[in-house]
Wavefront OBJ file of the C-alpha trace (Angstrom):
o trace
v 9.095 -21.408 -1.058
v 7.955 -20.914 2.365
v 5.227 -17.843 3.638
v 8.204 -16.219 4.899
v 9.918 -15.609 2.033
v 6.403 -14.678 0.086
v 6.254 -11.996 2.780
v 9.539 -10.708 1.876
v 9.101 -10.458 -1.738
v 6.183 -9.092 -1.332
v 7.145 -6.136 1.322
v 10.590 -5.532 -1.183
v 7.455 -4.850 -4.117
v 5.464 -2.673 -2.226
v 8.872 -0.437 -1.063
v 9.643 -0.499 -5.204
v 5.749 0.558 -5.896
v 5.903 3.437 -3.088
v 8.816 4.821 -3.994
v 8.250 5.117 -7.922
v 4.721 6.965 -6.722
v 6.509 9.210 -4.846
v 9.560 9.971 -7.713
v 6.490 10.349 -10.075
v 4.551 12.701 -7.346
v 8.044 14.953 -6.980
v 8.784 15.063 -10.414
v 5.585 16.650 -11.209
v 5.789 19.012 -8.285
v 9.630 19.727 -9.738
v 8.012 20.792 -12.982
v 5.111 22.812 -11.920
v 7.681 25.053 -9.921
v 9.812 25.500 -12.972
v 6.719 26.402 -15.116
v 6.406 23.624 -17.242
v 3.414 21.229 -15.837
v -0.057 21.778 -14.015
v -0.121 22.753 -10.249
v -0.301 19.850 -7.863
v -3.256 18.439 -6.657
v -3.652 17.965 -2.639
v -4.659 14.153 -3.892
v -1.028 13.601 -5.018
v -0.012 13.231 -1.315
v 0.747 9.095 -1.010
v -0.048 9.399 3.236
v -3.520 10.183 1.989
v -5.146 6.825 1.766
v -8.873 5.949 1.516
v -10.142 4.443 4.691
v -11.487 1.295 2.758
v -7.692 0.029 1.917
v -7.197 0.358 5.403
v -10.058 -1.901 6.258
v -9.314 -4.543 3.120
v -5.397 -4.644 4.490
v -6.976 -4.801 8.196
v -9.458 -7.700 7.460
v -6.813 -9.679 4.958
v -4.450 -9.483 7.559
v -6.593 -10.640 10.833
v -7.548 -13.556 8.669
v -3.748 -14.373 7.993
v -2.959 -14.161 11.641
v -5.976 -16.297 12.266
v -5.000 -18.951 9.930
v -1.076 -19.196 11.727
v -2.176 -18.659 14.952
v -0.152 -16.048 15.818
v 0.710 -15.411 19.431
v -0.706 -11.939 20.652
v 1.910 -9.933 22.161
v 2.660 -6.457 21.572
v 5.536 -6.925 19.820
v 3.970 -9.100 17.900
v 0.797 -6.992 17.006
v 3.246 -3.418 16.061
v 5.236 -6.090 13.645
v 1.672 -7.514 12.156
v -0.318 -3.466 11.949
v 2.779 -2.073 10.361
v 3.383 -4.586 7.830
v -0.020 -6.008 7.524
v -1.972 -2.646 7.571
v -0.013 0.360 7.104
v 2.512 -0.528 4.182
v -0.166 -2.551 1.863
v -2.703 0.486 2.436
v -0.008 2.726 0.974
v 1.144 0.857 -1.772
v -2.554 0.087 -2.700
v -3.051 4.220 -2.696
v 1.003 4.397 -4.781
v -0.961 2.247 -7.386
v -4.005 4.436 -7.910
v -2.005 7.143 -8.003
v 0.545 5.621 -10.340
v -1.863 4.525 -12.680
v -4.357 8.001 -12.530
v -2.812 11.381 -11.401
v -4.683 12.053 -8.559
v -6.597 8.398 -7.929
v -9.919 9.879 -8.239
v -10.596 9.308 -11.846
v -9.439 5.161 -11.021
v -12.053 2.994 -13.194
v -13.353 0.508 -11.105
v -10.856 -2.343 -12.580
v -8.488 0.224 -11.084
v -10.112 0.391 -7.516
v -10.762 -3.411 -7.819
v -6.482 -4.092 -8.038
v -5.601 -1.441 -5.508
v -7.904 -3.328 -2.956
v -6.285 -6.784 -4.362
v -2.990 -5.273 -3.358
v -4.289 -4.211 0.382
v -5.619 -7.864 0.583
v -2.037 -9.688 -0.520
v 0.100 -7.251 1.234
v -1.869 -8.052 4.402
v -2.582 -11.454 4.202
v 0.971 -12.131 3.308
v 2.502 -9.816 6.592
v 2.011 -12.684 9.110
v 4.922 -14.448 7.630
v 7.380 -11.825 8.627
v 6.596 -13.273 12.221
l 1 2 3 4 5 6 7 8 9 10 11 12 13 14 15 16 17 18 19 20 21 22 23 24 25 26 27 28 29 30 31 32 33 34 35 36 37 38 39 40 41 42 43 44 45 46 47 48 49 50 51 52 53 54 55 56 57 58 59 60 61 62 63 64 65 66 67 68 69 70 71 72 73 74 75 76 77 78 79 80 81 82 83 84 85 86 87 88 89 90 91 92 93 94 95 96 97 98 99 100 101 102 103 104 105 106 107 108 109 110 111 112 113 114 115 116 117 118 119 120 121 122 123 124 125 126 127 128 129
């Protein structure tokens, strides 16, 4: 199996991860405004993602492009940031928020698979090159 088709598998997982976040995230929202759940939390927003995924899926990805050599144009760099940073950041947050309701009461095992999520996500991206 080659890097491109890692890449692939892995961007269809993190689209599958994001969205059941954000089913769970409206379904609780759907229940608080028909009475019959808590209020929800400004942390239930998926967009809002710790800086330090950011960085992990930054780093993880620069490496990835460093290892293929990947030719710096701008088309190339938008492809790279969007797939490389942006998705694996938000399906690193989708997890913590998945697995706690809000992400701030993650254990550190918790923390420690979101950022191995950023990592894979962006090393992975160059192969969609």
């Amino acid at each position: 199996m080659s890097i491109e088709h890692i890449a692939v598998i892995v961007l269809a997982v993190e689209v599958v991860v994001m969205v059941s976040a954000r089913v769970g995230v409206e379904r609780r929202h759907w229940a608080h405004a028909k009475g019959r759940g808590p209020a929800p939390q400004a942390g239930d927003d998926l967009t809002f993602v710790p800086a330090a995924l950011y960085g992990i899926a930054a780093a993880a990805m620069a490496v990835g492009a460093l290892a293929v050599s990947v030719e710096p144009t701008l088309g190339t760099l938008a492809t790279v940031a969007m797939f490389g940073v942006l998705l694996p950041a938000f399906t690193a947050n989708a997890v913590l928020r998945l697995s706690t309701r809000d992400g701030r009461r993650a254990t550190p095992g918790l923390r420690g698979l979101a950022a191995t999520v950023a990592a894979a996500g962006g090393l992975v991206s160059v192969g969609l090159i």
